[in-house]
C-alpha positions in Angstrom: 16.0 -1.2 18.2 15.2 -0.2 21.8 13.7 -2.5 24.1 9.9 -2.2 24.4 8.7 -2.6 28.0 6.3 -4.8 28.9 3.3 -3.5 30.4 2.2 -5.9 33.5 -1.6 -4.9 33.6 -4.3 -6.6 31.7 -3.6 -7.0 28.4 -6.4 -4.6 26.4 -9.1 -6.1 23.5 -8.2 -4.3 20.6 -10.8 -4.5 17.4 -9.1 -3.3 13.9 -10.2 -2.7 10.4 -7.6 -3.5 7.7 -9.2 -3.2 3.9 -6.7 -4.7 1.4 -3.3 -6.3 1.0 -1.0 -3.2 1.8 -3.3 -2.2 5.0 -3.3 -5.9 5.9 0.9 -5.4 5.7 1.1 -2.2 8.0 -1.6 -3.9 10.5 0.4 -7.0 11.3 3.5 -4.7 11.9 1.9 -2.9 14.5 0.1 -5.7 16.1 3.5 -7.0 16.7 4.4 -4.4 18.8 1.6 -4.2 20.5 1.7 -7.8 21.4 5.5 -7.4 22.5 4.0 -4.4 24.9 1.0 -6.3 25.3 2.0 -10.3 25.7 -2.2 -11.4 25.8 -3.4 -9.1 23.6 -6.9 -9.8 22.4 -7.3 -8.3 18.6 -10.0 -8.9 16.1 -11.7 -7.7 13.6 -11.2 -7.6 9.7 -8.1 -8.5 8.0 -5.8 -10.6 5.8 -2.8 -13.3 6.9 -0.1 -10.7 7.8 -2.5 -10.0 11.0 -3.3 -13.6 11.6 0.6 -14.1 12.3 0.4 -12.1 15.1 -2.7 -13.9 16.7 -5.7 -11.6 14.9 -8.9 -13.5 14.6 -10.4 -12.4 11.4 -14.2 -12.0 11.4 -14.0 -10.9 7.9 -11.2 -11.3 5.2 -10.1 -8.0 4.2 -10.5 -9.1 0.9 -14.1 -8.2 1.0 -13.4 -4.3 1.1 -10.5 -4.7 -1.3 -12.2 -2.1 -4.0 -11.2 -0.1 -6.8 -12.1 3.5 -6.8 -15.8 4.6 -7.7 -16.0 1.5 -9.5 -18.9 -0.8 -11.2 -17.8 -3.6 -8.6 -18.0 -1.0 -5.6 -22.0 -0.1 -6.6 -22.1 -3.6 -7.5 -20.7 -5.4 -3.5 -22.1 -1.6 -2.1 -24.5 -3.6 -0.3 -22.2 -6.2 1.2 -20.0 -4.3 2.1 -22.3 -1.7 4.4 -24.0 -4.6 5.7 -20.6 -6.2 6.7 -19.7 -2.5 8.7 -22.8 -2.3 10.1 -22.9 -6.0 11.4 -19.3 -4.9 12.6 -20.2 -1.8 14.6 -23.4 -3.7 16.3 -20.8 -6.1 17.7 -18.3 -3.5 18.5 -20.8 -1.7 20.4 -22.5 -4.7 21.7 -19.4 -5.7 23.5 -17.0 -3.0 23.2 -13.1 -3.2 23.1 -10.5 -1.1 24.6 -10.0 0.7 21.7 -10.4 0.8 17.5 -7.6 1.4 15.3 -8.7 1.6 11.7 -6.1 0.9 9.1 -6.3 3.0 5.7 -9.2 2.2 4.2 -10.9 5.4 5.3 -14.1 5.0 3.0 -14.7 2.2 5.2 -13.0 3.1 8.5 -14.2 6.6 9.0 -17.6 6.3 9.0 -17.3 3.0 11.5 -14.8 5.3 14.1 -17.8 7.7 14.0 -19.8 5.8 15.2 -17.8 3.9 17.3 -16.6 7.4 18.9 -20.5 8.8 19.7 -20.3 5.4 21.9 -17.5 6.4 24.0 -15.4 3.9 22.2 -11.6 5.6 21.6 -10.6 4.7 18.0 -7.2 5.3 16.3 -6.4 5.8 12.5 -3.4 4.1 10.8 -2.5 5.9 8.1 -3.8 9.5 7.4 -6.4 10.1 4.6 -4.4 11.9 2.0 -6.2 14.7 2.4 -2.8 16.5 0.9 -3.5 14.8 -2.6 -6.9 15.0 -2.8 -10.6 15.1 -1.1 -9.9 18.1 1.4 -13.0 18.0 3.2 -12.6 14.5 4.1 -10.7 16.7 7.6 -14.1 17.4 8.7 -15.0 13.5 8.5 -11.1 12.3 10.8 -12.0 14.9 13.4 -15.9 13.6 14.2 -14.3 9.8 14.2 -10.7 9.4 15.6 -8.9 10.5 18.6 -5.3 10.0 17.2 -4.3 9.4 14.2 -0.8 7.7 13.3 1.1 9.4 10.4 3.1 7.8 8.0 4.3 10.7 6.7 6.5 13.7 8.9 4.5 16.6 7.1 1.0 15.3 8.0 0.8 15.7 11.9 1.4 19.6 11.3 -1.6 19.6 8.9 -3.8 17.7 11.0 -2.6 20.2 14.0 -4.5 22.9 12.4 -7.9 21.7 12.3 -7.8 20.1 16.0 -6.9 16.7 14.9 -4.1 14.8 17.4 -1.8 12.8 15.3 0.9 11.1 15.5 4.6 10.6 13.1 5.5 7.2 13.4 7.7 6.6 10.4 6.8 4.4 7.6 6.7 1.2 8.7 8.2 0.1 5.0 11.4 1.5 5.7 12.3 -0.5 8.6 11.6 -3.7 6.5 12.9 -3.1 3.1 17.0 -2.3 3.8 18.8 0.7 2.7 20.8 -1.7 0.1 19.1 -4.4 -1.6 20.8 -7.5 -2.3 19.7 -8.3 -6.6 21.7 -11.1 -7.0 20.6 -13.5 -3.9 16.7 -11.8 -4.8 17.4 -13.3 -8.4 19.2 -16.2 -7.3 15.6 -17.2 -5.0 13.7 -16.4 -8.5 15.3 -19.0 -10.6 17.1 -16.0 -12.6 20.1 -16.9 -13.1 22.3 -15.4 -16.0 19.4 -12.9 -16.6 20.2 -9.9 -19.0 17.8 -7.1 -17.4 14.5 -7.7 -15.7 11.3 -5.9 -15.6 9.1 -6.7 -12.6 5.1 -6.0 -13.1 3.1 -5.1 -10.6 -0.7 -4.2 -12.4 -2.2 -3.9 -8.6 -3.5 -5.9 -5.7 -7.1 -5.5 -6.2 -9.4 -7.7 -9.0 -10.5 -4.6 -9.9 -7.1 -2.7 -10.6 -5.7 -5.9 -12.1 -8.7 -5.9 -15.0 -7.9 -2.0 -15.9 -3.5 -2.6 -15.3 -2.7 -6.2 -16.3 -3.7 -6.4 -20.0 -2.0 -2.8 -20.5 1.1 -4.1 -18.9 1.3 -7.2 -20.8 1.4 -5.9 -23.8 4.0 -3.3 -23.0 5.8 -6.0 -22.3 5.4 -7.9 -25.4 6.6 -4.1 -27.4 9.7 -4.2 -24.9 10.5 -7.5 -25.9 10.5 -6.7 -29.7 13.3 -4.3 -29.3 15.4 -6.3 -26.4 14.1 -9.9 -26.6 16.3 -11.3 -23.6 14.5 -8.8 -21.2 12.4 -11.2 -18.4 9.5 -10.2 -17.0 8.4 -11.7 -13.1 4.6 -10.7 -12.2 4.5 -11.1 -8.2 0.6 -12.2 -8.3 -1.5 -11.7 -5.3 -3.0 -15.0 -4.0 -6.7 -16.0 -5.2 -5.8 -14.0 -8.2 -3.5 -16.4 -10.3 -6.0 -17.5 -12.6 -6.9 -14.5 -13.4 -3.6 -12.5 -14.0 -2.8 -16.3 -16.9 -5.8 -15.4 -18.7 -4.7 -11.9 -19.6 -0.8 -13.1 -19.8 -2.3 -15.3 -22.5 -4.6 -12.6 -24.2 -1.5 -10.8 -24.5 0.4 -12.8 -26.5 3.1 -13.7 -23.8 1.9 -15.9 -21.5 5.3 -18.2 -21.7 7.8 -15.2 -20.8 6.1 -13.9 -17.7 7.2 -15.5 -15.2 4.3 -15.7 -12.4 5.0 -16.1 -8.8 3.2 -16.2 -6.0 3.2 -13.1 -3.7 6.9 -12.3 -3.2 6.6 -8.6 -4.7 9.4 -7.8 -2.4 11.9 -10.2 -4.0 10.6 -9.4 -7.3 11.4 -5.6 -6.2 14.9 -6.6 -5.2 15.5 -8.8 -7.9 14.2 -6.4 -11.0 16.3 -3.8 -13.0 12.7 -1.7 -13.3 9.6 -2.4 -12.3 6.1 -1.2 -14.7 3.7 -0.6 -11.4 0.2 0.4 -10.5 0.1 3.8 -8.6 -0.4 2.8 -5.0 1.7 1.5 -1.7 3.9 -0.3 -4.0 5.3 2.5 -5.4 6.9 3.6 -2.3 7.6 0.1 -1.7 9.7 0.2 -5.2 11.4 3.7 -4.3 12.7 2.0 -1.4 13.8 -0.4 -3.0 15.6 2.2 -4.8 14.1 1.1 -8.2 13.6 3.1 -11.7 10.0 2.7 -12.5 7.2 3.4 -14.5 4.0 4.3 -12.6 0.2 3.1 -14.2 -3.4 3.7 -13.5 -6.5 3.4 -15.0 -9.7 3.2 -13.9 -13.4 3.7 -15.0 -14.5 6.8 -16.9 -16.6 7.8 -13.8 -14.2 7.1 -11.2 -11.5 8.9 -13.4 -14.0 12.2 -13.3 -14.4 12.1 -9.9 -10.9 12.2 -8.4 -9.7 14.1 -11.2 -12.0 17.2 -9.9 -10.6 16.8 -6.3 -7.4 16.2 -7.0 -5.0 18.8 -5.2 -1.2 18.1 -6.6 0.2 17.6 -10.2 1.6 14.5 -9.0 -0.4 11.0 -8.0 2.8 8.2 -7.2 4.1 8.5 -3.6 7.7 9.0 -4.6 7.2 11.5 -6.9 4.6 13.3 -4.3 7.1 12.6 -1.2 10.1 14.4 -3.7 8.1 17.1 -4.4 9.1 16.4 -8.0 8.7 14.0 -11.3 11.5 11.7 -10.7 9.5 9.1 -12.4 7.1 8.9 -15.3 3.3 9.0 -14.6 1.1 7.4 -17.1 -2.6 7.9 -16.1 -5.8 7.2 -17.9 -6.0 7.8 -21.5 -2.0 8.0 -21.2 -1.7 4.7 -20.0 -1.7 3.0 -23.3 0.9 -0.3 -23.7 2.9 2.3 -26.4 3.7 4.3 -23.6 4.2 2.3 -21.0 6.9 0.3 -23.2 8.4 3.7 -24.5 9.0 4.7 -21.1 10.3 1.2 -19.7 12.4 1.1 -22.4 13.7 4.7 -21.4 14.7 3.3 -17.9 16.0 0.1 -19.3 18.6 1.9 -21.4 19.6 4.4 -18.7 20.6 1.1 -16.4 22.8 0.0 -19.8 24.2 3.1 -20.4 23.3 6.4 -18.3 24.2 5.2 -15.3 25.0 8.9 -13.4 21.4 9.4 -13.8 19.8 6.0 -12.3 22.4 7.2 -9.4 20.8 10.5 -9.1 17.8 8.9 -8.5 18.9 6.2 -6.1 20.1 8.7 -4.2 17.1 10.7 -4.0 15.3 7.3 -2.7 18.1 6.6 0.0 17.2 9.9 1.0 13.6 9.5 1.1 14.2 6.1 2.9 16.2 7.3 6.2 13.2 10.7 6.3 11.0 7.7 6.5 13.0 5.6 8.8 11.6 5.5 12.5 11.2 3.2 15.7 7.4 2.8 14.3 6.0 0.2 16.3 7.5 1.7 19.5 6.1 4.6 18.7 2.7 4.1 17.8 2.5 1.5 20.6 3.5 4.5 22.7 0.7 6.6 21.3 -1.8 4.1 21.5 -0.8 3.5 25.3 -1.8 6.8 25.9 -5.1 6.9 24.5 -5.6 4.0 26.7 -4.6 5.3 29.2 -6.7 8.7 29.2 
């Protein structure tokens, strides 16, 4: 990696927004190259322990926006959670910092940059709204809020482009952390898994929300799996504050003794895993890169399902098979997402790994692929872009 130059001027006060666990993730990154460019850099805002590492004062936990979809529990914390952003922008405009940078969460984010931005303050947007899967005329909403926005993605800056939004291709910041090859056996070795036959890692979600729609579905899949290849294991990376939770519905389901919990860790349970039965989300890119067969779940409320049904834009909803242009890996949305299925298609992957090995190659080399198009200097280079803005 090239060296970053430090900048001898005064260190800037940057506020940031960071809604769940995988936005917490790609905000502590960056902050660490800002703080490399920026030794004293002042940061604050809302956000989770990733950011905290690199010196973030949280105002807020990020788990206080970490909602699912247009769900029950969004109406039911609505107020909360407009309060907190409102209570945030008074400060931020109050006392102003150098500059915003709003990480995913652009329900939340957008609306704050907007009116951060009719104050003069610049803002900056991690992560472009996929506008490219679904809600279109959210483009409308990024080009009243942000100044920049930093793309994840290499397609995205071109799209922004044409409406008059500057962006941004940094690179996924992912694909600098997770390596090209995956060591299983030392990722199996730190999980106690010695002498395991094939293992299934579950990932039902990050959110409370996600994980009462994905878990119970998920355990039971497992518990079908295991009745046609009993020495299968099962490890259930749990996020934490939700432990409790994720053992009740282990237990409902009948298994509770042959899941083996553990807490956080989804990225040795990635490396360590034959297949992994996951929610649609960041973690399915995180799995591709881990070059992983998997099985990709969802289910939400009957109104939320509507919704982003209607403004949905491409056949596919997991980032791999999006990114691939292509169904590499089984989708099982909704209605679809029964625990039959899910096992049926586990099992699918589970006996390719035994026996059809050319084709579990086809796809890790589709993911190795996908991996070095995603591969940048990211922190470099969004540090770069956000120097800029500064700068202007």
């Amino acid at each position: 990696m090239p060296k970053v130059t430090v900048i001898e001027s005064a260190d800037p006060r940057i506020a940031m927004v960071a809604g769940e666990a995988s936005g917490d993730l790609l905000a502590g990154l960056l902050l660490n190259g800002m703080r490399e460019r920026w030794p004293r850099l002042s940061s604050f805002g809302i956000g989770g322990p990733n950011m905290a590492k690199g010196g973030f004062v949280a105002w807020w936990s990020h788990s206080k926006l970490a909602v699912h979809g247009f769900s029950w529990e969004l109406l039911r914390r609505y107020r909360e959670i407009v309060g907190i952003r409102t209570q945030l922008r008074d400060r931020l405009i109050n006392n102003p910092p150098a500059l915003f940078i709003g990480v995913d969460a652009p329900d939340f984010n957008l609306a704050l940059e907007a009116a951060l931005k009719a104050k003069s303050i610049k803002t900056v947007h991690f992560v472009c709204p996929s506008i490219w899967a679904w809600r279109p005329e959210r483009i409308e909403k990024i080009l009243r809020s942000v100044d920049h926005v930093l793309c994840i993605f290499p397609f995205e800056p071109a799209l922004l482009a044409k409406h008059g939004v500057a962006a941004t291709y940094v690179g996924h910041p992912l694909a600098n952390v997770i390596p090209m090859h995956p060591d299983k056996e030392a990722a199996r070795a730190a999980l106690g898994l010695y002498g395991a036959n094939q293992v299934v890692a579950i990932l039902p979600g990050s959110r409370r929300s996600e994980i009462n729609h994905l878990a119970l579905r998920f355990f039971q899949a497992a518990a079908l799996i295991l009745q046609q290849r009993p020495q299968t294991r099962f490890i259930v990376p749990v996020v934490p504050g939700f432990k409790e939770q994720v053992q009740k519905l282990a237990q409902q389901s009948g298994i509770g003794v042959q899941l083996q919990l553990i807490d956080g860790q989804s990225h040795v349970a990635l490396a360590a895993c034959d297949v992994t039965l996951i929610a649609s989300g960041t973690a399915t890119l995180e799995a591709a890169l881990f070059k992983r067969p998997m099985v990709i779940g969802y289910h939400m409320s009957w109104l939320s399902w509507l919704l982003m049904r209607r403004k949905r834009l491409q056949p596919w909803v997991g980032l791999p098979n999006i990114l691939c242009a292509e169904f590499l890996v089984p989708e099982l949305l909704q209605d679809h997402a029964t625990p039959q299925r899910l096992a049926a298609a586990t099992l699918d992957w589970l006996e390719a790994c035994a026996t059809d090995i050319p084709r579990v190659a086809a796809l890790r080399t589709k993911f190795e692929d996908l991996h070095r198009e995603l591969q940048r200097d990211t922190a470099t280079i969004a540090v770069d872009a956000i120097q800029k803005i500064l700068q202007s």
